[in-house]
Gaussian input, Z-matrix of N, CA and C with variables (Angstrom, degrees):
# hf/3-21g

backbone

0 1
 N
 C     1     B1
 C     2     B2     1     A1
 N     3     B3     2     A2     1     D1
 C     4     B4     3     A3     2     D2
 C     5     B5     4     A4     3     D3
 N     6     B6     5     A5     4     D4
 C     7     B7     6     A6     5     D5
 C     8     B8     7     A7     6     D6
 N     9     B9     8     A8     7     D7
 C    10    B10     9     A9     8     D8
 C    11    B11    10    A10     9     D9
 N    12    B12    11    A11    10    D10
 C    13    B13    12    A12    11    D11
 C    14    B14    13    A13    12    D12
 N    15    B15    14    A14    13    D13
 C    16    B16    15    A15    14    D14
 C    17    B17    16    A16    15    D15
 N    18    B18    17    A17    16    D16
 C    19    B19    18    A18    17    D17
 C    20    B20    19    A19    18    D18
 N    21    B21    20    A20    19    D19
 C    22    B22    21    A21    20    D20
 C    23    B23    22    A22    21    D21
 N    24    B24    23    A23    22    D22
 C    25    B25    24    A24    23    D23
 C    26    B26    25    A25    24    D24
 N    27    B27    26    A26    25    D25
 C    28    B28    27    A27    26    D26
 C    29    B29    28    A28    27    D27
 N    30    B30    29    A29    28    D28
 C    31    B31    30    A30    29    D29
 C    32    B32    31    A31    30    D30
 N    33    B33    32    A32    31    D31
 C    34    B34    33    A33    32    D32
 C    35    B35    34    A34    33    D33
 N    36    B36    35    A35    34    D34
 C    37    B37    36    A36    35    D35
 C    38    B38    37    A37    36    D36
 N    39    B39    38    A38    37    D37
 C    40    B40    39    A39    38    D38
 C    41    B41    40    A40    39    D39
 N    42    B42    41    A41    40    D40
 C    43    B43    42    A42    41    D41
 C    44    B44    43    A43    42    D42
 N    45    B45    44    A44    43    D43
 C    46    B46    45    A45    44    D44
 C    47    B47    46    A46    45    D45
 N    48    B48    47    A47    46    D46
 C    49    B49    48    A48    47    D47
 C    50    B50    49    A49    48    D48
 N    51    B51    50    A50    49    D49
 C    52    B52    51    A51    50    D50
 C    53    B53    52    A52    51    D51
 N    54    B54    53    A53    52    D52
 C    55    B55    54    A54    53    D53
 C    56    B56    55    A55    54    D54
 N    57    B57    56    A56    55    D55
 C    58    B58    57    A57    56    D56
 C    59    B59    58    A58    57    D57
 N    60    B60    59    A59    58    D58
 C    61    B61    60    A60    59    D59
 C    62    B62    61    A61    60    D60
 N    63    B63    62    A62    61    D61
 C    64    B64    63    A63    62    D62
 C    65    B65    64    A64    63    D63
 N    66    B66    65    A65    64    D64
 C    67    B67    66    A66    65    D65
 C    68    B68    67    A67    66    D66
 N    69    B69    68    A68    67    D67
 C    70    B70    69    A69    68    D68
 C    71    B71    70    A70    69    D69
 N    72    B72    71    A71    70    D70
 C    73    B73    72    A72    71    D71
 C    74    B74    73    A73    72    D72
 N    75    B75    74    A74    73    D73
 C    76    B76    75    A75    74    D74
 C    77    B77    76    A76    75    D75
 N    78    B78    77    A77    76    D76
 C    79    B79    78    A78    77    D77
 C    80    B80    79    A79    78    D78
 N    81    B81    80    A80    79    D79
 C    82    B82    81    A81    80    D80
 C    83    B83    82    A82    81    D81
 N    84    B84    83    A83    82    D82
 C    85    B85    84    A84    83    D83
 C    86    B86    85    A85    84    D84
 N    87    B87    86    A86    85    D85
 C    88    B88    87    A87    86    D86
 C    89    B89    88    A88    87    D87
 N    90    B90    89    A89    88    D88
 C    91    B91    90    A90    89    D89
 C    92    B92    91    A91    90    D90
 N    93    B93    92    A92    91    D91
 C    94    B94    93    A93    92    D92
 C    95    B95    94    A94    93    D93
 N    96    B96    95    A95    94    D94
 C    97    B97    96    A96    95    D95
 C    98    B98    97    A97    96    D96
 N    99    B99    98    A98    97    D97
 C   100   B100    99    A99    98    D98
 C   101   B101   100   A100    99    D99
 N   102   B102   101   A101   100   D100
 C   103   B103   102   A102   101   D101
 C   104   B104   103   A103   102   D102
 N   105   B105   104   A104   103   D103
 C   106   B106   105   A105   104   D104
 C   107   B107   106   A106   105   D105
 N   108   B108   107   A107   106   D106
 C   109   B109   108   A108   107   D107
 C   110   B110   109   A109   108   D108
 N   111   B111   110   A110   109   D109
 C   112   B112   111   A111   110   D110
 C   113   B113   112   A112   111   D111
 N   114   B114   113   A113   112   D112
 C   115   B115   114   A114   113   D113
 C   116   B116   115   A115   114   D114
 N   117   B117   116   A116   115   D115
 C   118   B118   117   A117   116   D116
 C   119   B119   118   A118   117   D117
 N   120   B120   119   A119   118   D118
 C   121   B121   120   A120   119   D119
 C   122   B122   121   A121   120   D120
 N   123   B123   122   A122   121   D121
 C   124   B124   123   A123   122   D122
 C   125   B125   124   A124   123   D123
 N   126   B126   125   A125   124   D124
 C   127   B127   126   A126   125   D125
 C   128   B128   127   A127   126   D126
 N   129   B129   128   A128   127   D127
 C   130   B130   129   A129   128   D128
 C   131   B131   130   A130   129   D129
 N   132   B132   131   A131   130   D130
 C   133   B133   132   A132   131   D131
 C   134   B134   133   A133   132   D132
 N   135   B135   134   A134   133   D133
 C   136   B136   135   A135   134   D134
 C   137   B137   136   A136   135   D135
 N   138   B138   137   A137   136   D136
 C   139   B139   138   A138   137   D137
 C   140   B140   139   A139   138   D138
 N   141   B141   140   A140   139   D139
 C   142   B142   141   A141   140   D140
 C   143   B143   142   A142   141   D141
 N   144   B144   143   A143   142   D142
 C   145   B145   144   A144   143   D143
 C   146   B146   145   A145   144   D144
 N   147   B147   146   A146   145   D145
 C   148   B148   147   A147   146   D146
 C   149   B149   148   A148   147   D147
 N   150   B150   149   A149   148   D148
 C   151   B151   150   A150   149   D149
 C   152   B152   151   A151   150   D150
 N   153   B153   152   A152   151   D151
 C   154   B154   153   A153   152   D152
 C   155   B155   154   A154   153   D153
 N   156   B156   155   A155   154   D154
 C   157   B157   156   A156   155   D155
 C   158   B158   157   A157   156   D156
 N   159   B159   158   A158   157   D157
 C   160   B160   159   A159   158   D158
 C   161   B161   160   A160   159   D159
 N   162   B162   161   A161   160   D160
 C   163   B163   162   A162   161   D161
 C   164   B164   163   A163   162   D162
 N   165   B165   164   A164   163   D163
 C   166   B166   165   A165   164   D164
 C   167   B167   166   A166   165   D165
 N   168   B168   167   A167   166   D166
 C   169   B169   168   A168   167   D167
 C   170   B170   169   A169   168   D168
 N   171   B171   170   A170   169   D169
 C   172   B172   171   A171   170   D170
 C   173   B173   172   A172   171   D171
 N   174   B174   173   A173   172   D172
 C   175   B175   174   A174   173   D173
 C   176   B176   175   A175   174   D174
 N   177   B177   176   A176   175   D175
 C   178   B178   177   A177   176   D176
 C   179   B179   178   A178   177   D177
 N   180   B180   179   A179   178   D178
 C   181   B181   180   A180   179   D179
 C   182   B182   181   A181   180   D180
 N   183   B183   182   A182   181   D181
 C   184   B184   183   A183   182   D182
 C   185   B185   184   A184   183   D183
 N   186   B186   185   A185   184   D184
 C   187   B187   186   A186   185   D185
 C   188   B188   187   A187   186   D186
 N   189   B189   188   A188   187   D187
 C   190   B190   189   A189   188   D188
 C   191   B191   190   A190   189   D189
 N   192   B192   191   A191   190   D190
 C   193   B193   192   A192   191   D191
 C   194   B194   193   A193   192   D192
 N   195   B195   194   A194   193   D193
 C   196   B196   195   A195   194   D194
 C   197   B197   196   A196   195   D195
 N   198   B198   197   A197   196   D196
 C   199   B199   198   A198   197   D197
 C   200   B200   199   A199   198   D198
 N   201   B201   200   A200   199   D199
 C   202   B202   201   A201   200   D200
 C   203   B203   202   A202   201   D201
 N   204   B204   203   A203   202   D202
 C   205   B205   204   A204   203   D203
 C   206   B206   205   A205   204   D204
 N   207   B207   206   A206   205   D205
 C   208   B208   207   A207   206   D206
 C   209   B209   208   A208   207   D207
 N   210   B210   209   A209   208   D208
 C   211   B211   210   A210   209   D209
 C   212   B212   211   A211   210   D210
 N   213   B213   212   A212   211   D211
 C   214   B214   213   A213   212   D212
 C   215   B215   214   A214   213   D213
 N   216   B216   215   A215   214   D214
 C   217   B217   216   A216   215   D215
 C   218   B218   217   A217   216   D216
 N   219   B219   218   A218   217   D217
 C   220   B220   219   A219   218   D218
 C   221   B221   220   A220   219   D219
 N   222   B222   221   A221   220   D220
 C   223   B223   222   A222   221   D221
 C   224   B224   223   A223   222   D222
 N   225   B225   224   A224   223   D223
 C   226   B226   225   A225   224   D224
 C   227   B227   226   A226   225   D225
 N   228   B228   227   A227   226   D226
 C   229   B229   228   A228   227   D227
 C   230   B230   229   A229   228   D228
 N   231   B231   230   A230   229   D229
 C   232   B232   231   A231   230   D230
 C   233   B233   232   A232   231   D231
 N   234   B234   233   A233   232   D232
 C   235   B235   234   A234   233   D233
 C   236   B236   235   A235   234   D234
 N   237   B237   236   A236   235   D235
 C   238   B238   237   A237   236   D236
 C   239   B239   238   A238   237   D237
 N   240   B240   239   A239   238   D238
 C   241   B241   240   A240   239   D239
 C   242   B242   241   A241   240   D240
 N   243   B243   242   A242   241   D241
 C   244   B244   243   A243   242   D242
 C   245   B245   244   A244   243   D243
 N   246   B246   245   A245   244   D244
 C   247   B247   246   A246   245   D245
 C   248   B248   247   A247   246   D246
 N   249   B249   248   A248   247   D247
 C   250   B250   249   A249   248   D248
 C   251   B251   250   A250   249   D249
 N   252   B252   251   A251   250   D250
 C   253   B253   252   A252   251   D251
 C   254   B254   253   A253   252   D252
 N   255   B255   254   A254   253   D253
 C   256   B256   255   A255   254   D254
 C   257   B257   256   A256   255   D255
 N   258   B258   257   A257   256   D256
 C   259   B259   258   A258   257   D257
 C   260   B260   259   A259   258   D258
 N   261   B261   260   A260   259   D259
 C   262   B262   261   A261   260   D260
 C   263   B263   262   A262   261   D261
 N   264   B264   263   A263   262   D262
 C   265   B265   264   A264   263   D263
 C   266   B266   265   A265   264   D264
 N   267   B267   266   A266   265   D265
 C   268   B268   267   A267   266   D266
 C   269   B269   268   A268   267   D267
 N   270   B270   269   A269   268   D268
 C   271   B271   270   A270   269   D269
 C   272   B272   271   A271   270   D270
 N   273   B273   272   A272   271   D271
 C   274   B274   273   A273   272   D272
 C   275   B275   274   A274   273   D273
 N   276   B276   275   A275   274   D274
 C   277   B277   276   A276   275   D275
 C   278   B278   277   A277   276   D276
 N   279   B279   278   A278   277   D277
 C   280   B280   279   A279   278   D278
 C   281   B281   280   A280   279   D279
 N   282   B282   281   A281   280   D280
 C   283   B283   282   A282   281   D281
 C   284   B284   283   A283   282   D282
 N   285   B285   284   A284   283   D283
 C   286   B286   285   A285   284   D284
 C   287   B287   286   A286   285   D285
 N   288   B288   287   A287   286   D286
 C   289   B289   288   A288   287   D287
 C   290   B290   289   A289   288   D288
 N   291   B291   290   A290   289   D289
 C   292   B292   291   A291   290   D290
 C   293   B293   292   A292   291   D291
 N   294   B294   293   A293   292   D292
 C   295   B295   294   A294   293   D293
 C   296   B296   295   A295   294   D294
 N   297   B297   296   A296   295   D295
 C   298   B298   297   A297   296   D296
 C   299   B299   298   A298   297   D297
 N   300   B300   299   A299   298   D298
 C   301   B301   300   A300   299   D299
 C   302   B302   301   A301   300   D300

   B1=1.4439
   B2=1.5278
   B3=1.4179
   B4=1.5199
   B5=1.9197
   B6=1.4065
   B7=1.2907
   B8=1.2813
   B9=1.7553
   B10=1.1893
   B11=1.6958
   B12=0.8782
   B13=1.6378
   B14=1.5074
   B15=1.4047
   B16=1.2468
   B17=1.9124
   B18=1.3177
   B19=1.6580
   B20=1.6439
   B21=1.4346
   B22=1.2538
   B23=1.6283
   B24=0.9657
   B25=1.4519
   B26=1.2941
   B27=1.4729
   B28=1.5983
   B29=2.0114
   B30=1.4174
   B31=2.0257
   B32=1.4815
   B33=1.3648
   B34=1.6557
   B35=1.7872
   B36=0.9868
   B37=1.8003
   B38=1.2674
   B39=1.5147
   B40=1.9426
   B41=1.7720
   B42=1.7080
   B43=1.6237
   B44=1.2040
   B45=1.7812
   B46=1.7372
   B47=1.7729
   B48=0.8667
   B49=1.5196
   B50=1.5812
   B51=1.1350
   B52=1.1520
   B53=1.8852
   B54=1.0203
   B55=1.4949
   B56=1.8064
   B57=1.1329
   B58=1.5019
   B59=1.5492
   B60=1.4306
   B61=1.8839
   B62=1.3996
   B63=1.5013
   B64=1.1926
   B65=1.5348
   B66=1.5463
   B67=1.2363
   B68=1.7974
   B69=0.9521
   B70=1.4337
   B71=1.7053
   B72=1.1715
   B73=1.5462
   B74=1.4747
   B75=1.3763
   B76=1.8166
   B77=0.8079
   B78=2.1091
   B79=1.6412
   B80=1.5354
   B81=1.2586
   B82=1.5893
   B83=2.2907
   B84=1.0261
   B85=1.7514
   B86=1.3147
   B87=1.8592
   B88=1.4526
   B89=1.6018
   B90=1.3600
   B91=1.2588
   B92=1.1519
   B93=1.8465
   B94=0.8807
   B95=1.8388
   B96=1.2387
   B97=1.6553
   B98=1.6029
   B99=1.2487
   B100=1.4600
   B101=1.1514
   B102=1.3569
   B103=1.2272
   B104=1.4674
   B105=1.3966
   B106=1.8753
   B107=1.7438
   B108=1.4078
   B109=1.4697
   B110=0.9949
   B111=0.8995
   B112=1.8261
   B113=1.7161
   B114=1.4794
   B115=0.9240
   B116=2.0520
   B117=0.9257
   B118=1.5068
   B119=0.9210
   B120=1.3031
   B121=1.8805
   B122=2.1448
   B123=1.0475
   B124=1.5617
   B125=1.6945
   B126=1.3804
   B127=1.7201
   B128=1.7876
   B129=1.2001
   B130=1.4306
   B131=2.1067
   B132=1.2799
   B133=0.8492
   B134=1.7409
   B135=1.0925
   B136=1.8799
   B137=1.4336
   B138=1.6009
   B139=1.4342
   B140=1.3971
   B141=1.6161
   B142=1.1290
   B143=1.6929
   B144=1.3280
   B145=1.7575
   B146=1.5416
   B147=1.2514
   B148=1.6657
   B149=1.3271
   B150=1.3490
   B151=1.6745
   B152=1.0922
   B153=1.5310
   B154=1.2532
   B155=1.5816
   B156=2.2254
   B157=0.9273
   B158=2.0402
   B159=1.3735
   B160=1.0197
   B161=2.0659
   B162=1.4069
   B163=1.7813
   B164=1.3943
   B165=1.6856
   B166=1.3530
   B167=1.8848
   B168=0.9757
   B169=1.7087
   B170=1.2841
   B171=1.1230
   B172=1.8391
   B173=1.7224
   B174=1.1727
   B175=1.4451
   B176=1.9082
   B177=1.2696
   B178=1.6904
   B179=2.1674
   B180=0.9299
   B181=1.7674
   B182=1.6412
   B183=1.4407
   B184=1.2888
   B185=1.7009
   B186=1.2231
   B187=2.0367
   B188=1.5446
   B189=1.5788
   B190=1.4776
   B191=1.7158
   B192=1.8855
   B193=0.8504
   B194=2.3824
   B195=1.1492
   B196=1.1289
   B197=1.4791
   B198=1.5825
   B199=1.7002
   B200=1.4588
   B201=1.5481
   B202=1.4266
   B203=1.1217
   B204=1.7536
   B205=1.2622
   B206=2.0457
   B207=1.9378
   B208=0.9416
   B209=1.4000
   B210=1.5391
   B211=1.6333
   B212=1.5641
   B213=1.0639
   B214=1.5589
   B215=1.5652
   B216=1.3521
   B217=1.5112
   B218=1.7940
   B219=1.3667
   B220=1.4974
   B221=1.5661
   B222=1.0460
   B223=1.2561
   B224=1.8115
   B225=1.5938
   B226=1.6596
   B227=1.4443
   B228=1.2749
   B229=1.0481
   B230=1.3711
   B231=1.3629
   B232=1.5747
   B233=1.3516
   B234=1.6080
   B235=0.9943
   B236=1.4133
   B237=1.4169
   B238=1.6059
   B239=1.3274
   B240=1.4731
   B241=1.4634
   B242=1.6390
   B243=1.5453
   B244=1.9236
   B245=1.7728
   B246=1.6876
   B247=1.0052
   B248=1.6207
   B249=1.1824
   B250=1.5661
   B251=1.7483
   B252=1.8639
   B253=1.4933
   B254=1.5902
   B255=1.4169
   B256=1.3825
   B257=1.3172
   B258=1.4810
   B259=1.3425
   B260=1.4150
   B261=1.3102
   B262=1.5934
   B263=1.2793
   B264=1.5268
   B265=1.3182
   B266=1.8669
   B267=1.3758
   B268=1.2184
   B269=1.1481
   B270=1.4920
   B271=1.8974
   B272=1.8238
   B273=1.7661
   B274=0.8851
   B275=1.4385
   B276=1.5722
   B277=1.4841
   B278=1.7591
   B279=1.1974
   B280=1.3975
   B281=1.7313
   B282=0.9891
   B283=1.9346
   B284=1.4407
   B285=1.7877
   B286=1.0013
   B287=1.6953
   B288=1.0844
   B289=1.4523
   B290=1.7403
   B291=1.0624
   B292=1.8374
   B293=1.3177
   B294=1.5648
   B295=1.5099
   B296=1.9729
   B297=1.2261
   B298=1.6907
   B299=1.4863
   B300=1.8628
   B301=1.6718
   B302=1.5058
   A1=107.60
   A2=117.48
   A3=122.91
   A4=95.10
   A5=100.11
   A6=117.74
   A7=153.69
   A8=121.95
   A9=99.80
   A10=126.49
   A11=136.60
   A12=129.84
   A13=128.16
   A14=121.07
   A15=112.44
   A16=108.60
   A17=108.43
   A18=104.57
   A19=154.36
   A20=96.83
   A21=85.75
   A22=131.43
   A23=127.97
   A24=148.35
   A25=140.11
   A26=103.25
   A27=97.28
   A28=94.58
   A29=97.22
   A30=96.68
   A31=83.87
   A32=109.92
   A33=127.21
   A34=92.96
   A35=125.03
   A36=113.47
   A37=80.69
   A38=136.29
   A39=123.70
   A40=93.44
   A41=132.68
   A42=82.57
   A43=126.19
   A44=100.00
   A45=111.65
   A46=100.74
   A47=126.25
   A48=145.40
   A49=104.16
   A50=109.18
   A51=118.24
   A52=110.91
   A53=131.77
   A54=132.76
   A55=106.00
   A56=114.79
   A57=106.90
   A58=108.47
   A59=114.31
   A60=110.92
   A61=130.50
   A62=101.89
   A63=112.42
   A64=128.23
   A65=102.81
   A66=102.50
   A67=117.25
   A68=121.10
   A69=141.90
   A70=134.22
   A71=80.29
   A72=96.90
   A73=104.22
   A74=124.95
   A75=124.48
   A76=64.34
   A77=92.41
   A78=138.19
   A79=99.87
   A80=104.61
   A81=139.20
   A82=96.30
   A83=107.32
   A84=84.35
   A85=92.51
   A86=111.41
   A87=111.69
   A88=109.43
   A89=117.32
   A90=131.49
   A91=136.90
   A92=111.88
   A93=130.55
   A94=115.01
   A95=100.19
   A96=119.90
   A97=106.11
   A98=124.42
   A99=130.94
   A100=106.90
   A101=109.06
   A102=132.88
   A103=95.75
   A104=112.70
   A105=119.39
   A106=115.55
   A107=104.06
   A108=103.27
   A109=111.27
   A110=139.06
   A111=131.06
   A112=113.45
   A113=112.66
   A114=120.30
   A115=98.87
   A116=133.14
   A117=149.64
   A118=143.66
   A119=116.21
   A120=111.99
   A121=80.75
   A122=97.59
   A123=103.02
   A124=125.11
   A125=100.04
   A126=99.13
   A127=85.88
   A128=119.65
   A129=146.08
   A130=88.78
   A131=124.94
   A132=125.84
   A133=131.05
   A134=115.02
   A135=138.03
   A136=82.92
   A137=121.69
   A138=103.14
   A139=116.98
   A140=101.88
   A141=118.41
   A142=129.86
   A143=89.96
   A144=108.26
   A145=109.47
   A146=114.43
   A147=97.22
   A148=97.47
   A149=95.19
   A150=137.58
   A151=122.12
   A152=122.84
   A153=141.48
   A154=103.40
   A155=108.19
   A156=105.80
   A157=77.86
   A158=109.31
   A159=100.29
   A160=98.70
   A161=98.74
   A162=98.93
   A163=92.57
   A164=102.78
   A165=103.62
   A166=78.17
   A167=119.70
   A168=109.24
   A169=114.21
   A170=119.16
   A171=138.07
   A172=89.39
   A173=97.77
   A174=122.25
   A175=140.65
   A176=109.81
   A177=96.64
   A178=109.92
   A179=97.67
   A180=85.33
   A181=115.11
   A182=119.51
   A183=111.77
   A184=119.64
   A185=92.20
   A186=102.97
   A187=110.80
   A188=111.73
   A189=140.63
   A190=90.77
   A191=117.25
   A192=142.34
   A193=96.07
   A194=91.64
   A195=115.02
   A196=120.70
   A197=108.79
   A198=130.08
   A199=108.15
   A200=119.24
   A201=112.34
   A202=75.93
   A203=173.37
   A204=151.78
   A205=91.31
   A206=112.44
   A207=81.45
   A208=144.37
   A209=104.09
   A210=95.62
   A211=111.58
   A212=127.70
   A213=135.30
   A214=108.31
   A215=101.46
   A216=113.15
   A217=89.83
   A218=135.79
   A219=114.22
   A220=105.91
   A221=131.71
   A222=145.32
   A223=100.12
   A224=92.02
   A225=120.88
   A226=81.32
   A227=135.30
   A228=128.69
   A229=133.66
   A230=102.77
   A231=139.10
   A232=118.75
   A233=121.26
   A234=121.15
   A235=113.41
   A236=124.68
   A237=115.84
   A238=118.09
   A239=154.88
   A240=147.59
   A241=97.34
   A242=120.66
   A243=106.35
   A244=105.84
   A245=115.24
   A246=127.93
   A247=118.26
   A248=95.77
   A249=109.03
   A250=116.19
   A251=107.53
   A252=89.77
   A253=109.00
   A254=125.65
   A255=104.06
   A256=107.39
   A257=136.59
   A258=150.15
   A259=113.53
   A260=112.93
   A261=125.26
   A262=87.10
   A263=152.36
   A264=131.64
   A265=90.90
   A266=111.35
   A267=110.16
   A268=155.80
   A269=107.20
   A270=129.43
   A271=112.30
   A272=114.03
   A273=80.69
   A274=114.02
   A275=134.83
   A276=125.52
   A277=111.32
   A278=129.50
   A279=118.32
   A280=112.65
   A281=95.06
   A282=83.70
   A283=96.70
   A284=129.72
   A285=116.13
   A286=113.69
   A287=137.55
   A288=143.75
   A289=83.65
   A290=96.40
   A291=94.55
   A292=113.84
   A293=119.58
   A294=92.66
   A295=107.17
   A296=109.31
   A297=136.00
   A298=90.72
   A299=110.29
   A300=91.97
   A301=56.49
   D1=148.09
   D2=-161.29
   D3=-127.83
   D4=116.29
   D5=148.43
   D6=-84.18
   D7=113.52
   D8=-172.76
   D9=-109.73
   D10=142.11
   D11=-169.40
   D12=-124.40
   D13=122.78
   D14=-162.46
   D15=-71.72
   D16=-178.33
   D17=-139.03
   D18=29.88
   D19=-121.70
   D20=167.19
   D21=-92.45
   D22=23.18
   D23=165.46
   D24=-80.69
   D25=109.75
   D26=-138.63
   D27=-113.07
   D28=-4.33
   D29=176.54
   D30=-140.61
   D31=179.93
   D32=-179.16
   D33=-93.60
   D34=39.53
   D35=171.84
   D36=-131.30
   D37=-46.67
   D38=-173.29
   D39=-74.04
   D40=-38.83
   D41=173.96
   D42=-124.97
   D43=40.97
   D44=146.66
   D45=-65.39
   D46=-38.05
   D47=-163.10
   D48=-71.85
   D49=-60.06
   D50=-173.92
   D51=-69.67
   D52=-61.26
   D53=167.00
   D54=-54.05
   D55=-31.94
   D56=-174.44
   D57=-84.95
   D58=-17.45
   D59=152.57
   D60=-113.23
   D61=32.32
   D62=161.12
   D63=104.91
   D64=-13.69
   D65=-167.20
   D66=-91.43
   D67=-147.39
   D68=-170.78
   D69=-168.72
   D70=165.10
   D71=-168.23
   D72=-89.18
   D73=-32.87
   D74=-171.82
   D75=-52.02
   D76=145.30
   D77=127.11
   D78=-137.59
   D79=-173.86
   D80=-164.91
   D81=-76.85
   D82=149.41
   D83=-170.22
   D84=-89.30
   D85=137.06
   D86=-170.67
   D87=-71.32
   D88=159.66
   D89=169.98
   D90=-53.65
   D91=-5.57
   D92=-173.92
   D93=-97.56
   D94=-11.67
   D95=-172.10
   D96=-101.77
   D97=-62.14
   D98=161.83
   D99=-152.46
   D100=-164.34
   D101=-148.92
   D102=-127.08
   D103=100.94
   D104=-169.40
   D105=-74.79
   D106=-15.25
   D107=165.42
   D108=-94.23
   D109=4.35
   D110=172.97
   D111=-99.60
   D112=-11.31
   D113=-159.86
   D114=-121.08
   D115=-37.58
   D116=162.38
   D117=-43.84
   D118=97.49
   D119=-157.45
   D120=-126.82
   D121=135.39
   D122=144.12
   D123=-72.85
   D124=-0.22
   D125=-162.29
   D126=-107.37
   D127=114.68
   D128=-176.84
   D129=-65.00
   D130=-40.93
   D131=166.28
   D132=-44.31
   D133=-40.04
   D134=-134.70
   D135=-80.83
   D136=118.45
   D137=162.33
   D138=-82.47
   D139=152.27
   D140=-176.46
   D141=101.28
   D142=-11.47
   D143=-161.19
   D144=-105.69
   D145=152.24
   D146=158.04
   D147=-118.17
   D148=-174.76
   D149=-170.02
   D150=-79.24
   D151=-34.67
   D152=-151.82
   D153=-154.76
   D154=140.78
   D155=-148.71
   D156=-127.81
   D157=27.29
   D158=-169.36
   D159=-128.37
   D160=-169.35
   D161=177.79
   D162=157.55
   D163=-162.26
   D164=-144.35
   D165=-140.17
   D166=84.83
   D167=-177.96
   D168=-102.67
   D169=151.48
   D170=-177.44
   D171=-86.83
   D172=125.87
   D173=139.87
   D174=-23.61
   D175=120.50
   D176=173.69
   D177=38.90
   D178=28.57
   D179=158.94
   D180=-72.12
   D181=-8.12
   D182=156.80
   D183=-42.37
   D184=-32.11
   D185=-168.73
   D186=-59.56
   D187=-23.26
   D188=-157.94
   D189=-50.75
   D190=110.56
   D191=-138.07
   D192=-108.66
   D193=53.64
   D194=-167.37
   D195=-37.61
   D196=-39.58
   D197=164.37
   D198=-54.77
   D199=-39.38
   D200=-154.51
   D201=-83.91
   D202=-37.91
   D203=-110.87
   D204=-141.16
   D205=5.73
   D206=-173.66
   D207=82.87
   D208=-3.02
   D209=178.30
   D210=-120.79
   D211=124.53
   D212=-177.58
   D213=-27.43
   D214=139.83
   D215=-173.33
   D216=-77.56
   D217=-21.68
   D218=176.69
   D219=-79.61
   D220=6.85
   D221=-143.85
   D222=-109.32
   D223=-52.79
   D224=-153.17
   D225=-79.31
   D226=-71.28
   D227=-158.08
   D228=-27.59
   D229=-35.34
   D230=-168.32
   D231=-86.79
   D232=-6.49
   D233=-138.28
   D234=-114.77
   D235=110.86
   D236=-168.34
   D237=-32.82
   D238=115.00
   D239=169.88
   D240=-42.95
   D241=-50.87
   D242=-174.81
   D243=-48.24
   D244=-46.12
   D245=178.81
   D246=-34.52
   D247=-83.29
   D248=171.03
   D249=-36.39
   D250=-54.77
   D251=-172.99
   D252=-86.94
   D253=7.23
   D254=-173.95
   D255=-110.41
   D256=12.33
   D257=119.75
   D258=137.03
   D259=35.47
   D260=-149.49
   D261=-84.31
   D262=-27.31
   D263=-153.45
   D264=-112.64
   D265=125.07
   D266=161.51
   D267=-6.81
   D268=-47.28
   D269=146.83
   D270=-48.13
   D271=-30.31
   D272=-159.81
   D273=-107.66
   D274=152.46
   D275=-166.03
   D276=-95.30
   D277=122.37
   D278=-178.68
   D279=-98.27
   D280=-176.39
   D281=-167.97
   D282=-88.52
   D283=-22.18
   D284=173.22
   D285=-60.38
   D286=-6.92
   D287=-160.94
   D288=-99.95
   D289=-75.75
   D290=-169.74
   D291=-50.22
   D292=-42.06
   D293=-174.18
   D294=-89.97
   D295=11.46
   D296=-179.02
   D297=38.18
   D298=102.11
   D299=-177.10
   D300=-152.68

C-alpha cells in the first residue's frame, strides 16, 4: 500500500515526526498548480476567488501513474491531482475503503 503526505514527508514515520514536533504542512500554493493571483480575493464574497493563498499540497502528483489505474492519458491530463490522490476515480483504492470505516 502507497502513502501519500502533504509537505515534506515522504513515509508515515517523517509525518508522525513532523506533527509530533509541531510542525506543518501549510505553504504558499506552488507555482506549479496555479497561479495564486489570479485566483485571490481577500473578499470571502468575490465569486470565483478564494481567500487563502496557502494549503497543505502533496508533492510530484505529476508522477500519478495513470496506465497502472487504467485511465486514458486524454483522460489523465484533465484530471484534478486532489482528485486522483483522494480516490475519486474508480481505479483508485483509498485507505478509507480498505480499512472500510
Amino acid at each position: 500500500m502507497g502513502c501519500r503526505f502533504p509537505g515534506p514527508a515522504v513515509n508515515p514515520a517523517a509525518y508522525w515526526s513532523m506533527l509530533r514536533e509541531g510542525g506543518n504542512a501549510v505553504r504558499e500554493v506552488p507555482a506549479s498548480r496555479w497561479n495564486p493571483d489570479a485566483y485571490y480575493s481577500p473578499d470571502p464574497d468575490a465569486p470565483g476567488k478564494a481567500v487563502s493563498r496557502w494549503g497543505a499540497f502533496l508533492g510530484a502528483v505529476e508522477w500519478f501513474d495513470a496506465e497502472l489505474f487504467g485511465i486514458p492519458p486524454r483522460q489523465a491530463v484533465h484530471m484534478d491531482p486532489f482528485r486522483i490522490c483522494d480516490g475519486d476515480h474508480p481505479h483508485v483504492v483509498s485507505l478509507a475503503d480498505v480499512l472500510q470505516v
